[in-house]
One Martini backbone bead per residue (centre of mass of N, CA, C, O) as a GRO file, in nm:
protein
  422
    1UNK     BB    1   0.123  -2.950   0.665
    2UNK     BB    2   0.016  -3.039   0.373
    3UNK     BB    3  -0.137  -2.869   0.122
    4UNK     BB    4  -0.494  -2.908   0.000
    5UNK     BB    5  -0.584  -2.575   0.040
    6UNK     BB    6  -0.744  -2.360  -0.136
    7UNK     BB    7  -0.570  -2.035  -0.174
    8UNK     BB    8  -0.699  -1.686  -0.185
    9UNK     BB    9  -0.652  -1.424  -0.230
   10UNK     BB   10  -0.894  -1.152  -0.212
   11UNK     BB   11  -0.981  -1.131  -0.474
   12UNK     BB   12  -0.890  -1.415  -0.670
   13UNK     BB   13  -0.634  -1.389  -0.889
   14UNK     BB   14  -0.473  -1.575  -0.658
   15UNK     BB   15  -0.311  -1.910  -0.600
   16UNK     BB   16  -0.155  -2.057  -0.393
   17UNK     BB   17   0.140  -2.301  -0.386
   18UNK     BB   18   0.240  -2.387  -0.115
   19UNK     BB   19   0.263  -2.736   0.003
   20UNK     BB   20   0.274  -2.577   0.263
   21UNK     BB   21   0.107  -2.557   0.604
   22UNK     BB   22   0.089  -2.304   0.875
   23UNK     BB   23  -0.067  -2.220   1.253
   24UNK     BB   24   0.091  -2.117   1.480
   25UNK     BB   25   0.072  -2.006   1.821
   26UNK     BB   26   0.377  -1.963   1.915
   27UNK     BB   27   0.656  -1.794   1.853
   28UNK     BB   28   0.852  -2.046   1.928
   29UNK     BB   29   0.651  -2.224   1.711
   30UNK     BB   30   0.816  -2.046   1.450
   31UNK     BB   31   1.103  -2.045   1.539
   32UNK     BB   32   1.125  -2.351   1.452
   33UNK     BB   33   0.969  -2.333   1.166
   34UNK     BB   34   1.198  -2.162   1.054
   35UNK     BB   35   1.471  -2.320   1.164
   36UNK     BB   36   1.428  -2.556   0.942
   37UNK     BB   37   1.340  -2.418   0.712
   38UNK     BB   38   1.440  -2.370   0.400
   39UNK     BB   39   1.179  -2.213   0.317
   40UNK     BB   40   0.945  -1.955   0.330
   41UNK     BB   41   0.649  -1.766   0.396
   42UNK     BB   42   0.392  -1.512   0.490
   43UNK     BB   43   0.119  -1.446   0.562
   44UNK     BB   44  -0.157  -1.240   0.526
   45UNK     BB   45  -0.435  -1.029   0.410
   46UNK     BB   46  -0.465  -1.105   0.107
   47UNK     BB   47  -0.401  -0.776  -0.064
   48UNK     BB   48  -0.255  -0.880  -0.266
   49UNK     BB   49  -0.182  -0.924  -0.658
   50UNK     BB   50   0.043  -1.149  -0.607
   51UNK     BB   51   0.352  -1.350  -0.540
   52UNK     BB   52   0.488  -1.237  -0.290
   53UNK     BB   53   0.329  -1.430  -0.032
   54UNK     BB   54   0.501  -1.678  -0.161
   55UNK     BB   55   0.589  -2.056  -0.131
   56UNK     BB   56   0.753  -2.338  -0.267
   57UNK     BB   57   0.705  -2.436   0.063
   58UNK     BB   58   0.652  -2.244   0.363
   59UNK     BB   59   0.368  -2.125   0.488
   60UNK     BB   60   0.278  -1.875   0.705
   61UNK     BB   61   0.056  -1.827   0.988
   62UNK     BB   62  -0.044  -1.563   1.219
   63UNK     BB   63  -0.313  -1.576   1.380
   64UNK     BB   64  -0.281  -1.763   1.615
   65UNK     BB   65  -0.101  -1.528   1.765
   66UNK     BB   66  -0.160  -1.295   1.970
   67UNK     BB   67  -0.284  -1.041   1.996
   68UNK     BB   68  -0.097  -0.696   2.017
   69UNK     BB   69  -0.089  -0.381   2.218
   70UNK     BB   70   0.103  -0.105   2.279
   71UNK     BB   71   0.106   0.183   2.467
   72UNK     BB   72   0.360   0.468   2.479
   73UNK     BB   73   0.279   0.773   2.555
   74UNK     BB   74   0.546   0.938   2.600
   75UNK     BB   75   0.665   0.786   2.330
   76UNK     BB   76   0.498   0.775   2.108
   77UNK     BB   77   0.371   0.463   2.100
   78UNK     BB   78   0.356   0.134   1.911
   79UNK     BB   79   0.344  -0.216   2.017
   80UNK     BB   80   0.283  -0.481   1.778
   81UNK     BB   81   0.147  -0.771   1.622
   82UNK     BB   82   0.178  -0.906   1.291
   83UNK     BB   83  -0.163  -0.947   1.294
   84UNK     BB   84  -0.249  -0.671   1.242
   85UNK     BB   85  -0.499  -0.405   1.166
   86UNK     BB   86  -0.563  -0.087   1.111
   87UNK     BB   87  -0.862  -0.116   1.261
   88UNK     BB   88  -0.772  -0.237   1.562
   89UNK     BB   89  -0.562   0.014   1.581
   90UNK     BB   90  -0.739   0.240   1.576
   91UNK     BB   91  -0.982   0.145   1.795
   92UNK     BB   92  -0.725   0.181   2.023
   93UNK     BB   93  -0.605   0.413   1.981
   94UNK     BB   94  -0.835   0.600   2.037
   95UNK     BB   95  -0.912   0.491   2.323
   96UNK     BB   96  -0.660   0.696   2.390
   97UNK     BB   97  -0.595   0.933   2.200
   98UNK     BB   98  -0.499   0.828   1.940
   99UNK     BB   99  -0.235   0.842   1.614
  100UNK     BB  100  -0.226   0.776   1.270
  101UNK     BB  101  -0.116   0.992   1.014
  102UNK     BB  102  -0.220   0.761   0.824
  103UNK     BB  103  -0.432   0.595   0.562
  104UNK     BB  104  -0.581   0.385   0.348
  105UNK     BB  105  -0.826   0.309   0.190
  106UNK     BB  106  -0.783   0.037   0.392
  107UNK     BB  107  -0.866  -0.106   0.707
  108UNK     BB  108  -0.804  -0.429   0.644
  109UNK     BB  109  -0.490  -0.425   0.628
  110UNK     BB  110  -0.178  -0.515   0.720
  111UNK     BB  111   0.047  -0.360   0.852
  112UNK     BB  112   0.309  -0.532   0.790
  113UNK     BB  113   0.240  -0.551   0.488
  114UNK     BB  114   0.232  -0.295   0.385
  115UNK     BB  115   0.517  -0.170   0.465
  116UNK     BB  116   0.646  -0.405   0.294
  117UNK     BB  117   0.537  -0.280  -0.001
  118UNK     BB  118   0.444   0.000   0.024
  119UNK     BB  119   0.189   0.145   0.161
  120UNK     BB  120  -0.059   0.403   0.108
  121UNK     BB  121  -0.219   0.729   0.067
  122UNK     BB  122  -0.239   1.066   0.108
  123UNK     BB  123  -0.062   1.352   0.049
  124UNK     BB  124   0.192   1.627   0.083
  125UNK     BB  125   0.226   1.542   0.385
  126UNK     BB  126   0.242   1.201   0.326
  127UNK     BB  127   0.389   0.954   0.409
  128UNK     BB  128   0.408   0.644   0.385
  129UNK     BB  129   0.307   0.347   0.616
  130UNK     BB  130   0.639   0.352   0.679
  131UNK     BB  131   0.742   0.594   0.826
  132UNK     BB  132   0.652   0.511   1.159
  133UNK     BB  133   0.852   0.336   1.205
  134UNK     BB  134   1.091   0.217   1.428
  135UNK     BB  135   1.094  -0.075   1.459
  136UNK     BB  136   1.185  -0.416   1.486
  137UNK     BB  137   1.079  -0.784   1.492
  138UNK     BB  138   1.261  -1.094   1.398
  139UNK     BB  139   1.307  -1.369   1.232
  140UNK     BB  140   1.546  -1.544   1.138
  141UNK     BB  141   1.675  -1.788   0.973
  142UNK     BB  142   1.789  -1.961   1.264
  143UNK     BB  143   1.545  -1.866   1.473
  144UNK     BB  144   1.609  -1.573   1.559
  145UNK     BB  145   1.599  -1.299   1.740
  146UNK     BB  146   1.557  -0.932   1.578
  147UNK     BB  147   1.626  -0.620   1.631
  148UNK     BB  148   1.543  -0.277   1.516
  149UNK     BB  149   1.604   0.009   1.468
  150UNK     BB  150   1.580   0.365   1.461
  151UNK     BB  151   1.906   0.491   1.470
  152UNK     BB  152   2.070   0.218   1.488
  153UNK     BB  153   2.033   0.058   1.230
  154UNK     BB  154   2.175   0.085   0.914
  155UNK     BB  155   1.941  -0.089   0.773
  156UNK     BB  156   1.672   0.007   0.823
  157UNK     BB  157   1.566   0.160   0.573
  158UNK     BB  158   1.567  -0.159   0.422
  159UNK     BB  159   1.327  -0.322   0.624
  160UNK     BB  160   1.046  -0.215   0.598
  161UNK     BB  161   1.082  -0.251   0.325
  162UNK     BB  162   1.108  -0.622   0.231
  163UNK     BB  163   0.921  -0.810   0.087
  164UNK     BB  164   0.970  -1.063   0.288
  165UNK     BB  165   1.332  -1.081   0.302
  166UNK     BB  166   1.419  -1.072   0.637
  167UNK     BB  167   1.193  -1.259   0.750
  168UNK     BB  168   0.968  -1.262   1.055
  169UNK     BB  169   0.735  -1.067   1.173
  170UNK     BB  170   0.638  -1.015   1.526
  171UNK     BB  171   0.688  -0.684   1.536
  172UNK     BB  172   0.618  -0.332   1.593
  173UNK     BB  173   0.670  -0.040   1.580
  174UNK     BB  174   0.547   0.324   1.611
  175UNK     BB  175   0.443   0.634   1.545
  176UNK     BB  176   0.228   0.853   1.744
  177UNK     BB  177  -0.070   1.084   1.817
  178UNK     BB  178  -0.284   1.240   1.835
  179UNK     BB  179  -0.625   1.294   1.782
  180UNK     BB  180  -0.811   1.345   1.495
  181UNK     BB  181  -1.009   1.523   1.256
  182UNK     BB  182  -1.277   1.483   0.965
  183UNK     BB  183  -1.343   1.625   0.678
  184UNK     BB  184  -1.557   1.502   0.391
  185UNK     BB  185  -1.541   1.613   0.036
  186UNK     BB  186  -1.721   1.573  -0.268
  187UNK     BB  187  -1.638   1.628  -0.627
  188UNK     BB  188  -1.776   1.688  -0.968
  189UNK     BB  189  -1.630   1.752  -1.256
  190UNK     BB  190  -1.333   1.752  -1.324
  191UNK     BB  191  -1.137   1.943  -1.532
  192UNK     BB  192  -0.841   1.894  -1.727
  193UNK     BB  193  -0.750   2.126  -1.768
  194UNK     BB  194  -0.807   2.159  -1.452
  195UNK     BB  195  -0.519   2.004  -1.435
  196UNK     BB  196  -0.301   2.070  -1.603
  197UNK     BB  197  -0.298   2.410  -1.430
  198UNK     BB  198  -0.363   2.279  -1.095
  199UNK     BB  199  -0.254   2.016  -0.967
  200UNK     BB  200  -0.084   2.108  -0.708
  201UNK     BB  201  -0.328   2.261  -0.561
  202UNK     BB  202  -0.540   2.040  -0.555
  203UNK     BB  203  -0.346   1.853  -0.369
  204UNK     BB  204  -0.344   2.122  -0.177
  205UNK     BB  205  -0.628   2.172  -0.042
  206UNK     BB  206  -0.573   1.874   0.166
  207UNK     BB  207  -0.462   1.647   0.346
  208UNK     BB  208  -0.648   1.466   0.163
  209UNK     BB  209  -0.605   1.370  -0.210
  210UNK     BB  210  -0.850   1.277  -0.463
  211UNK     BB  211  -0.872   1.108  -0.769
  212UNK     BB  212  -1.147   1.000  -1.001
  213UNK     BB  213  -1.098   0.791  -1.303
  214UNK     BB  214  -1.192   0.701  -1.672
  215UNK     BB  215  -1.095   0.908  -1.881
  216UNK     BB  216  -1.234   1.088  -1.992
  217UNK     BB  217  -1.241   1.347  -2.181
  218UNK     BB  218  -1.292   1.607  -1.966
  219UNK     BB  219  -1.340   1.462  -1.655
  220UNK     BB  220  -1.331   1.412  -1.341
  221UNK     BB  221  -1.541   1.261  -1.148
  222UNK     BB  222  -1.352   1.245  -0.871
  223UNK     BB  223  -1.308   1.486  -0.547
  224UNK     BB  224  -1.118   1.420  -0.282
  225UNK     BB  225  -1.166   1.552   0.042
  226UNK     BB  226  -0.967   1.568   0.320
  227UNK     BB  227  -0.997   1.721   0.610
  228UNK     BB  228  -0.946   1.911   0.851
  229UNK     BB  229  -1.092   2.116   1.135
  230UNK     BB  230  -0.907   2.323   1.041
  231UNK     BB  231  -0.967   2.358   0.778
  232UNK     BB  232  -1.070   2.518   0.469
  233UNK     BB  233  -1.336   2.497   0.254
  234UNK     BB  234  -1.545   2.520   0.031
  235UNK     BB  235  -1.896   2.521  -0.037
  236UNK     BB  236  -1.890   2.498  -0.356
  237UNK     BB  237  -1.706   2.523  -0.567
  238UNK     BB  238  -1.394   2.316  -0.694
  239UNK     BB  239  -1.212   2.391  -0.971
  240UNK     BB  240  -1.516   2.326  -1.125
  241UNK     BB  241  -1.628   2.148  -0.922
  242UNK     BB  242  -1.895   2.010  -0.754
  243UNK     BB  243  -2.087   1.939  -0.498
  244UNK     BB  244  -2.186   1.687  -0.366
  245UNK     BB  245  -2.537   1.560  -0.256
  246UNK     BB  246  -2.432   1.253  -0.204
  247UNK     BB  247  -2.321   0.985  -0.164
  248UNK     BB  248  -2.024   0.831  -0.277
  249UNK     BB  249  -1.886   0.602  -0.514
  250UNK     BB  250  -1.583   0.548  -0.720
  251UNK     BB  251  -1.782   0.278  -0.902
  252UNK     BB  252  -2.105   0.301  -0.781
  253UNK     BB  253  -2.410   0.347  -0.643
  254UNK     BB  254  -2.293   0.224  -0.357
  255UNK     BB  255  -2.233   0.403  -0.070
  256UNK     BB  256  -2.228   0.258   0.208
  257UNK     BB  257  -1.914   0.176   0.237
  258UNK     BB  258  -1.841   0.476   0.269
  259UNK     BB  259  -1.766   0.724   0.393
  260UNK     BB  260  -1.808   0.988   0.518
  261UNK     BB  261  -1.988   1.277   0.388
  262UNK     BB  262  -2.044   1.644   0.346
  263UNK     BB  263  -1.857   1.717   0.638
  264UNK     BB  264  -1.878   1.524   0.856
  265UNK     BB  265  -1.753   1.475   1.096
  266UNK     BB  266  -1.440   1.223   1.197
  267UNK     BB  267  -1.227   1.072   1.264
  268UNK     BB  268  -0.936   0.963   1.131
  269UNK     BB  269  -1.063   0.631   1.063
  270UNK     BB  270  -1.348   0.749   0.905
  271UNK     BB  271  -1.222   0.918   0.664
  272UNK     BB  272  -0.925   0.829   0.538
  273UNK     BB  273  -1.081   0.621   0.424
  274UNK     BB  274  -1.297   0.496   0.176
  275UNK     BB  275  -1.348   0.263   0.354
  276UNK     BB  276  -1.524   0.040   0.587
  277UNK     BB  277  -1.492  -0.214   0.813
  278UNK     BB  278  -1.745  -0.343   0.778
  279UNK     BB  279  -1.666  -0.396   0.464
  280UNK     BB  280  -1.675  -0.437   0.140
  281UNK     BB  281  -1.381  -0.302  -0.039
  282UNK     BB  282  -1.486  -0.177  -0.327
  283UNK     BB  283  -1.497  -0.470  -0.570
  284UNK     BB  284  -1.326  -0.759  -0.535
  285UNK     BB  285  -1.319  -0.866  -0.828
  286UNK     BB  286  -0.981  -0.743  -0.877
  287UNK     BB  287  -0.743  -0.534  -1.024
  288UNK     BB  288  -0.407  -0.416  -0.961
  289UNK     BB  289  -0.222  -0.089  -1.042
  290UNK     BB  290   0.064   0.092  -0.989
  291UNK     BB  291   0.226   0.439  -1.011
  292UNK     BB  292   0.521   0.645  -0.951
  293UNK     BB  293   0.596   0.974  -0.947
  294UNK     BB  294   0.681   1.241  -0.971
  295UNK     BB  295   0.529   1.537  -0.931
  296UNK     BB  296   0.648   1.717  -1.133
  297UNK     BB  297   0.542   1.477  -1.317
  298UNK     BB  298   0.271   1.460  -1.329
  299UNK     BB  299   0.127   1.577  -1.600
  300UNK     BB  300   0.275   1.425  -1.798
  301UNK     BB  301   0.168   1.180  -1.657
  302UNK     BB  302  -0.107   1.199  -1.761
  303UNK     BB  303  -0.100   1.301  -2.059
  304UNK     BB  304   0.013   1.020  -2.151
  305UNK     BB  305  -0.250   0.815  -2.052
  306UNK     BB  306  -0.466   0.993  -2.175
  307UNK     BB  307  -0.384   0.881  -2.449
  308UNK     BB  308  -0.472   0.576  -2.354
  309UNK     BB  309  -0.793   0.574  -2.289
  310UNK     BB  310  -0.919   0.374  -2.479
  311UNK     BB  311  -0.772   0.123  -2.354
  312UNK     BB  312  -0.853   0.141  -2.057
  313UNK     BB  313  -1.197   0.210  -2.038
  314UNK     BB  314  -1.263  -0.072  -2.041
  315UNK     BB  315  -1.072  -0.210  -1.812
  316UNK     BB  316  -1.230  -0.032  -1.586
  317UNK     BB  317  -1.334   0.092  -1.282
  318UNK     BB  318  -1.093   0.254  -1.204
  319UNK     BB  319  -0.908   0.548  -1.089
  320UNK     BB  320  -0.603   0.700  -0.841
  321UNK     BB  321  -0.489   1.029  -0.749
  322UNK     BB  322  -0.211   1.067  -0.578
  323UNK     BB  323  -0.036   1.150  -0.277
  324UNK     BB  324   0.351   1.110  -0.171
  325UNK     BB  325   0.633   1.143   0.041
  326UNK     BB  326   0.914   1.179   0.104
  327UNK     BB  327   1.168   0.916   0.169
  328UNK     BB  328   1.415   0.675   0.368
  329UNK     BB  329   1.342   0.430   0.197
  330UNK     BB  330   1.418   0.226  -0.027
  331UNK     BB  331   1.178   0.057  -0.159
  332UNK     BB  332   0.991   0.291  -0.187
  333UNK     BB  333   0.792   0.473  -0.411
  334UNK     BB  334   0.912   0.765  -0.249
  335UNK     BB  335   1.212   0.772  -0.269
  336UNK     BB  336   1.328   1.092  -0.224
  337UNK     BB  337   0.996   1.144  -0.340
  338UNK     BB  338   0.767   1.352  -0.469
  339UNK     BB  339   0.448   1.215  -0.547
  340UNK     BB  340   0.231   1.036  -0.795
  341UNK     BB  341   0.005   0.851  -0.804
  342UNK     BB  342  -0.123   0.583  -1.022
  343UNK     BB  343  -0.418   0.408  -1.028
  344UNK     BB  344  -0.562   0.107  -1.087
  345UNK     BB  345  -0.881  -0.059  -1.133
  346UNK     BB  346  -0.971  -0.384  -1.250
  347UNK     BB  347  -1.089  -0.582  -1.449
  348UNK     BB  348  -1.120  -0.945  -1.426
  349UNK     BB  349  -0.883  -0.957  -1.711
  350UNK     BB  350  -0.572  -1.058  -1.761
  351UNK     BB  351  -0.553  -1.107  -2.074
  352UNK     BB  352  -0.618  -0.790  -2.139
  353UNK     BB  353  -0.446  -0.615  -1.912
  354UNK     BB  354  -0.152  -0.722  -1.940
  355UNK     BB  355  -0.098  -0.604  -2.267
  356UNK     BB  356  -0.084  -0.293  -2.118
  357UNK     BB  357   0.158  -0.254  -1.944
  358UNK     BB  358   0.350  -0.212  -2.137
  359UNK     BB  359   0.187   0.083  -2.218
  360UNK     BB  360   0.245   0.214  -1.969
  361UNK     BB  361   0.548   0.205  -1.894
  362UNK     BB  362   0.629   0.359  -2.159
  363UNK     BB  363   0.451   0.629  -2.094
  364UNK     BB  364   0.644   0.629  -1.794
  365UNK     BB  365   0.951   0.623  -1.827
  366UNK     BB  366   1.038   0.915  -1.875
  367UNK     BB  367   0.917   0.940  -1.497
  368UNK     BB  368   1.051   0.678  -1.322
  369UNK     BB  369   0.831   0.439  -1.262
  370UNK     BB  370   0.693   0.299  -0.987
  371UNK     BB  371   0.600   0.036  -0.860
  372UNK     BB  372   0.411  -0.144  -0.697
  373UNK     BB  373   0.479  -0.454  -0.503
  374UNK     BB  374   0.152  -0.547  -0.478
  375UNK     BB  375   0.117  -0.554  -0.763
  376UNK     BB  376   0.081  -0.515  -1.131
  377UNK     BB  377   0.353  -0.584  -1.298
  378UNK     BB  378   0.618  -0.550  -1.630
  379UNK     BB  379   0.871  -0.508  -1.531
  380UNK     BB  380   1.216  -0.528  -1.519
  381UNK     BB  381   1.492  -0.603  -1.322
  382UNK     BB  382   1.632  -0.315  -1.510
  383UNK     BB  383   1.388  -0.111  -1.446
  384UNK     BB  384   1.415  -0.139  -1.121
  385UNK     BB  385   1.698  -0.058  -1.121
  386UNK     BB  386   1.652   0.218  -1.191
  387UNK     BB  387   1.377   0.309  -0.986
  388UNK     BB  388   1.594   0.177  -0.785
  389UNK     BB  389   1.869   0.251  -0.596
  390UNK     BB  390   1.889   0.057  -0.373
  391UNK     BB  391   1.891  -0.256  -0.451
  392UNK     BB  392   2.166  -0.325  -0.381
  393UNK     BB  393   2.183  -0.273  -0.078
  394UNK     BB  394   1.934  -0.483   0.003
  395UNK     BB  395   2.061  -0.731  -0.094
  396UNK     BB  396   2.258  -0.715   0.066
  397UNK     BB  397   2.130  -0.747   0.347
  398UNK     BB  398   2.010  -0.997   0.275
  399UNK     BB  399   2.274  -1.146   0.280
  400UNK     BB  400   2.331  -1.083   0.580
  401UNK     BB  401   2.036  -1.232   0.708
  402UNK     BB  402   1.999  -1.460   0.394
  403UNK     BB  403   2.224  -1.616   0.277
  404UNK     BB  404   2.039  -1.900   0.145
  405UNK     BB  405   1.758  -1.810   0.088
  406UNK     BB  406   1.464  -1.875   0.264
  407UNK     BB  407   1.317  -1.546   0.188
  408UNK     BB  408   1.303  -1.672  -0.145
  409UNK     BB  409   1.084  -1.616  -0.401
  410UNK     BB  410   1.018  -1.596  -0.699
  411UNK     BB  411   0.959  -1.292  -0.664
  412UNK     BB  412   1.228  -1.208  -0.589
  413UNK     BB  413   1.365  -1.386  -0.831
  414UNK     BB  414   1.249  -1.219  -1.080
  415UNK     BB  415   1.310  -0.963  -0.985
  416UNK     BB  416   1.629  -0.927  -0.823
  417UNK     BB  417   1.730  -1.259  -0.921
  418UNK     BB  418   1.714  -1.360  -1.208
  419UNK     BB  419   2.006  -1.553  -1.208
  420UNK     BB  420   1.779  -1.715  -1.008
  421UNK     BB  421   1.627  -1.957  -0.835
  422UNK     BB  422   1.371  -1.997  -0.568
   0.00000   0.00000   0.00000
C-alpha cells in the first residue's frame, strides 16, 4: 500500500502527495479499506488543478471496481458506478436514446467528480452538472454504506457538491431526457463594446454559448453557439461577428480536437463538449481558474476585468465566458444565482499567475464572485464564507456523517476548517 509512485494531476501542475495508495477490486475491499483508515480521500479522473483530491494518509483509486450503468427508461433515470466518465456514459445513454441536459467543455472528466467540484457547462437554462443527481451511495466514516435521495434526505442538497467530504461515493443516479441533436457555429470578432450592451441577449442567443477571448483591446476573438435543430442561428453575421469559414480551435491553429462546427448537426454528445473524446482536450499543460458572478452583474464584471487586461494577456492561453443557471446545490457556485462564468486557462506558470489572482479576486469582490472548487484561486476562509452562505449548513453535515474528518484533507482543512490542521 506505501505509494513511491509519483502521480500527478491531468495538466501535471500537482503533485500528490498521499504516502499510501490503494486500487481495491470490489465495493466490500473499499468499505473495509475505508472502515480501518484515519484519513482517506479518492483520486478521480485528475483533472482538478489544486490538492482537493489529496489525502495525508490513504489515496484510493476505484478504476479496477467494476463499472456500471443502469438506465431506468420509466423513470428516467440511470444509475453509474462513480468510476464513470461522461464520455463512455454519454454513448450508453445514446444507444438506449437517452441523454443528459448538458455537459462540460470536455467528456473526459469522471461524472462524480465533476459533480463533487460543481463542474458546468453553459446556458442560460442550464444549470451546473450536479443539478440532475436524483440519488447517492457513499460508504460513510464506519465503512457503512449509506444512500440518500432527493426530496428523503434534508441534507441531500448539500451532498451532491461535496468537495470529497461526504464520504466514497460508489454509485450516483442522475436524471435523464430523450435525446437531442446539436448544431455548432463560431463566429470571430465580437466587438466589446456589443458585449457591453447586449451580453444577455447574445448569451441566450441558443442553448449554450460561450465567448472566447484573451483579452484584446476591441473584440472578442471567438463566440460559439451550440443550438439545438430547433433554434434558428442567422446564417450571416452575429451581432457584428463574422461567422467562421473553418473549424476553429479556442487557442490553436490545430482545431482537429474540435467538435464538429460550421452548423453541421449531431448528437448532443458531439457537439456540447469542445473537444473530442478521442483527443487530448485544450491545452494539455495548463493552469485553470474560473469565478462566477450573479448574471445581473455580468457586465460590470467583464468591465472591471477588462481594466487588468495588460495583466492577464500575457499569462493567458484563453479565457472563456459561460452562463450556469441557479441551483438548490449549497456548494454549487451557482447557488440560488443565475451566473456569469468567468474562465481562465493560464500558462503553465504558477510564479507569475500566482500574485495575480488576489488582483482579479479583488476586481471581482464588488460582484461577491464565487471561485470553482476545483480550479486555482487564493480566496480566504472568510472570503468563501461571504460568497457561499451554505459553508456553515455543509459543516454541520460534515459533521454528522464524518464526525472524526477521516475524509478531511489540507483542502478542506485550509478553506473550511482554518483553525484545524488535516
Amino acid at each position: 500500500m506505501n505509494d513511491e509512485i509519483k502521480r500527478l494531476n491531468w495538466a501535471g501542475n500537482y503533485q500528490f502527495q498521499a504516502p499510501n495508495f490503494a486500487e481495491p477490486d470490489t465495493v466490500e475491499e473499499l468499505q473495509t479499506l475505508v472502515a480501518v483508515a484515519n484519513k482517506v480521500s479518492v483520486l478521480g479522473s485528475t483533472h482538478s488543478f489544486n490538492d482537493i483530491a489529496d489525502s495525508p494518509q490513504l489515496l484510493l483509486s476505484l478504476q479496477q471496481i467494476p463499472r456500471t450503468m443502469t438506465l431506468d427508461p420509466a423513470a428516467a433515470t440511470v444509475t453509474i458506478s462513480s468510476n464513470v466518465r461522461y464520455g463512455e456514459l454519454a454513448l450508453y445513454l445514446e444507444a438506449q436514446g437517452f441523454a443528459l441536459p448538458n455537459l462540460a467543455s470536455l467528456p473526459h472528466i469522471s461524472v462524480v467528480g465533476a459533480c463533487a467540484t460543481g463542474t458546468h457547462g453553459s446556458g442560460v437554462g442550464n444549470p451546473c452538472l450536479a443539478a440532475p443527481v436524483t440519488g447517492l451511495t457513499f460508504i460513510a466514516a464506519d465503512g457503512e454504506l449509506v444512500t440518500w435521495r432527493r426530496g428523503e434526505a434534508a441534507n441531500f442538497p448539500g451532498a451532491v457538491v461535496n468537495l470529497g467530504g461526504l464520504g466514497v461515493i460508489t454509485e450516483m443516479e442522475l436524471a435523464v431526457q430523450p435525446t437531442f441533436a446539436v448544431q455548432q457555429y463560431v463566429y470571430q470578432q465580437l466587438p466589446w463594446q456589443t458585449v457591453w450592451q447586449q451580453l444577455g441577449d447574445i448569451m441566450a442567443t441558443a442553448y449554450s454559448v460561450s465567448l472566447f477571448t484573451s483579452w484584446d483591446e476591441t473584440a472578442v476573438e471567438q463566440l460559439w453557439v451550440k443550438a439545438l435543430t430547433t433554434e434558428v442561428v442567422p446564417a450571416g453575421p452575429l451581432y457584428g461577428a463574422q461567422p467562421a469559414s473553418q473549424q476553429l480551435h479556442p487557442c490553436s491553429t490545430d482545431a482537429a480536437s474540435c467538435t464538429e462546427q460550421l452548423g453541421e448537426p449531431g448528437p448532443w454528445f458531439r457537439r456540447l463538449p469542445h473537444f473530442k473524446l478521442e483527443y487530448m482536450p485544450s491545452v494539455g499543460a495548463e493552469l485553470q481558474t474560473e469565478y462566477l458572478v450573479p448574471a445581473s452583474h455580468g457586465v460590470a464584471a467583464l468591465q472591471a476585468l477588462f481594466e487588468l487586461r495588460e495583466q492577464l494577456h500575457p499569462l493567458l492561453y484563453i479565457s472563456e465566458i459561460r452562463t450556469v443557471k441557479a441551483d438548490d446545490l449549497w456548494l454549487s457556485p451557482a447557488y440560488a444565482t443565475d451566473s456569469l462564468a468567468i474562465h481562465f486557462t493560464w500558462k503553465p506558470d504558477w510564479a507569475q499567475v500566482q500574485p495575480l489572482l488576489p488582483q482579479i479576486e479583488a476586481a471581482l469582490a464588488p460582484f461577491n464572485a464565487r471561485p470553482h472548487w476545483g480550479k486555482l484561486f487564493s480566496l480566504s476562509p472568510a472570503g468563501l464564507e461571504a460568497v457561499y452562505p451554505q459553508l456553515p449548513a455543509f459543516r454541520k453535515m460534515l459533521a454528522a456523517v464524518d464526525p472524526a474528518g477521516k475524509f478531511r484533507n489540507a483542502y478542506l482543512s485550509r478553506n473550511l476548517y482554518p483553525e484545524t490542521e488535516a
